[in-house]
N, C-alpha and C positions, 0 to 999 in steps of 0.2 A: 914202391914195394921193397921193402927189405930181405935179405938175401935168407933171412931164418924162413919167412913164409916164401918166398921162392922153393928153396929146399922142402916145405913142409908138404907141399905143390906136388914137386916130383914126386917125394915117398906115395901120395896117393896114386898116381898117376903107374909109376913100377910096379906097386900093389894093386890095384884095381880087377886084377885077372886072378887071383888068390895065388902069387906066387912071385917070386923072386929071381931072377935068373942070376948068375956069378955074374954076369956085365952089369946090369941092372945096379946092384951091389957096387959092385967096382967103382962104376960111376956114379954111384950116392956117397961112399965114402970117399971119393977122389973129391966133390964136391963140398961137402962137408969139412974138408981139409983146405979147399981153397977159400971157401966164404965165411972160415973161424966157427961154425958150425959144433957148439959144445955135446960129446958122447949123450950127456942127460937130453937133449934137447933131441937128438937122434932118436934115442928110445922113447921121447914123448912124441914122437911122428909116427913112431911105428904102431905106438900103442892106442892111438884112435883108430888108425886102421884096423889094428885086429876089433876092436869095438863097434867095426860096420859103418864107421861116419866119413862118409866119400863127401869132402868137402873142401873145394877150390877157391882162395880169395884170388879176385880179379884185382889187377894194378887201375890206378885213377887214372896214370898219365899214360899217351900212344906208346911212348918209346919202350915204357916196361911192357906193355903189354907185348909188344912185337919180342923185346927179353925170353918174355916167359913163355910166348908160344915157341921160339927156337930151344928153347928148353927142353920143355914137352916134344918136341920133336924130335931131336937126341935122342931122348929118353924111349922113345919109341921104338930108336931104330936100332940101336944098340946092341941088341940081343939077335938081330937079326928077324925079328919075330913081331910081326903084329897086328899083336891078341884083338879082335875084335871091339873089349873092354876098352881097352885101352885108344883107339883108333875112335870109338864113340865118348870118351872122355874129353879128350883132345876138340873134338868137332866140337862138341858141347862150350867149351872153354873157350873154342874160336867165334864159336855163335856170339855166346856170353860178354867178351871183348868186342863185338858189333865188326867183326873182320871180312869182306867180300869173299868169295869164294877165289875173284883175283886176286885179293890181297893174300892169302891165305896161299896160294899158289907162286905168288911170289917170292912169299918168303920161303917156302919148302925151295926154291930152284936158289934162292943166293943162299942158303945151306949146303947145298948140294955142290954150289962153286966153289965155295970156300975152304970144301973138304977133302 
């Protein structure tokens, strides 16, 4: 998975609860800035969203996916807040990636190490 639908990932994921918080933000453009992330490509993330299209590509290989779930997990936690929407996204994504509920669990705890 490339870092453009990584990115494209989060934007739905921050948006999912019809809102945006200044962290949420923060760390979409912090990201955006580290993964070369072009302005037009930013505004075409955002603009599905407002179009209603909640839609996650899932990575082929384990390693991205365990990526993208720590991703979405950040992204989650960031605001301090988490939206129900967004916390059923996520499960959705972890189902979708075929992740154990251990698995899944694990990776939320070496996040949590790491931070």
């Amino acid at each position: 998975m490339d870092k453009q639908e990584l990115f494209h990932n989060l934007v739905q994921l921050a948006g999912v609860d019809g809102k945006f918080t200044d962290e949420e933000v923060q760390l979409l453009v912090y990201k955006a800035e580290l993964w070369g992330i072009p302005s037009a490509e930013f505004e075409t993330a955002l603009a599905s969203l407002c179009n209603g299209e909640i839609t996650l590509n899932i990575p082929i290989h384990k390693n991205e996916r365990v990526e993208m779930l720590q991703q979405m997990i950040l992204m989650m936690a960031i605001d301090g807040e988490l939206a129900d929407t967004e916390k059923s996204l996520c499960a959705a994504a972890s189902a979708s990636m075929e992740f154990s509920s251990e698995e899944f669990s694990a990776i939320v705890d070496a996040m949590i190490e790491s931070n």
